[in-house]
C-alpha positions as CSV (number, residue, x, y, z in Angstrom):
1,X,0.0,0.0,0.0
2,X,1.2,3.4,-0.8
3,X,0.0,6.8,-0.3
4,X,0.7,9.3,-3.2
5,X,0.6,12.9,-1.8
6,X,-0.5,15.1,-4.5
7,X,-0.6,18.7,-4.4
8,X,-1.3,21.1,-7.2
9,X,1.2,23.1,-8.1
10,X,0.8,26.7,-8.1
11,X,0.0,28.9,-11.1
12,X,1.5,32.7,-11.5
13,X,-0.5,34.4,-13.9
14,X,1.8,37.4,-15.1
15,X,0.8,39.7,-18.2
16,X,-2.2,37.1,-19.2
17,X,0.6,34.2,-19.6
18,X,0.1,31.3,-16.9
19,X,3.5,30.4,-15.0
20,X,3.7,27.0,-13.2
21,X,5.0,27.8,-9.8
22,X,8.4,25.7,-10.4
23,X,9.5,27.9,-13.6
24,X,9.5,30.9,-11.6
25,X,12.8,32.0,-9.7
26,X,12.2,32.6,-6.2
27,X,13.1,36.5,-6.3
28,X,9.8,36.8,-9.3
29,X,8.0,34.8,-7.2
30,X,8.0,37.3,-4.0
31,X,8.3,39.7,-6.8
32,X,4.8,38.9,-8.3
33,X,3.4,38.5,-4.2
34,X,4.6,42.0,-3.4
35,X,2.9,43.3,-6.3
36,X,-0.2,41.7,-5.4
37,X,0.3,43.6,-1.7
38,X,0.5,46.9,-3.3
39,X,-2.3,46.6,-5.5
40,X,-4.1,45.4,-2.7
41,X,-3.1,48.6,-0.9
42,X,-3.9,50.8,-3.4
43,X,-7.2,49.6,-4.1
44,X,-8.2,49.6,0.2
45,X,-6.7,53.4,-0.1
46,X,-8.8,54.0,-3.5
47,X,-11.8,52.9,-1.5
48,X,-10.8,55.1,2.1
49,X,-10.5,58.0,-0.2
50,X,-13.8,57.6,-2.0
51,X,-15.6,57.2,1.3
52,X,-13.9,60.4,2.7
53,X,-14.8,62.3,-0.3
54,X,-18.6,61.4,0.5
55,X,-18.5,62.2,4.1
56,X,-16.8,65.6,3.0
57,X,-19.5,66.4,0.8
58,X,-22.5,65.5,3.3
59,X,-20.8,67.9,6.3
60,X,-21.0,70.9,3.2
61,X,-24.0,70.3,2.2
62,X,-25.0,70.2,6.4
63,X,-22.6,73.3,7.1
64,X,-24.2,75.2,3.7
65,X,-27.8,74.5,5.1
66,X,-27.3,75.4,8.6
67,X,-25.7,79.2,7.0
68,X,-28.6,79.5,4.6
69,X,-31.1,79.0,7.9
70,X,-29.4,81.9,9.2
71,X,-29.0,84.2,6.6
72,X,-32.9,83.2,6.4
73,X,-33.5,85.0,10.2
């Protein structure tokens, strides 16, 4: 009886072209992870910045109805 211990090696997908795992050196391969980090980054900032953007305009619109109320009295 044996047991076969099969595992799937990884694929790197780099400009559209699939990369098995084994082809890549070692420095592309943290190459291609620390990529993958920063677009990750960018992308959590891109979102952080679109929420602050909405929450900027909602206090103007409160502040510019709160002056027009008293330019009103």
């Amino acid at each position: 009886m044996t047991i076969e211990n099969k595992t799937e090696e990884k694929i790197f997908t780099i400009n559209d072209v699939e990369y098995k795992e084994s082809e890549l050196s070692q420095d592309t391969k943290n190459d291609v992870i620390i990529l993958n980090d920063l677009k990750q980054k960018k992308l959590m900032k891109t979102i952080e910045l679109d929420q602050t953007t909405m929450l900027i305009e909602s206090y103007s619109k409160r502040i510019d109805k709160a002056i027009s109320e008293i330019k009103k009295d």
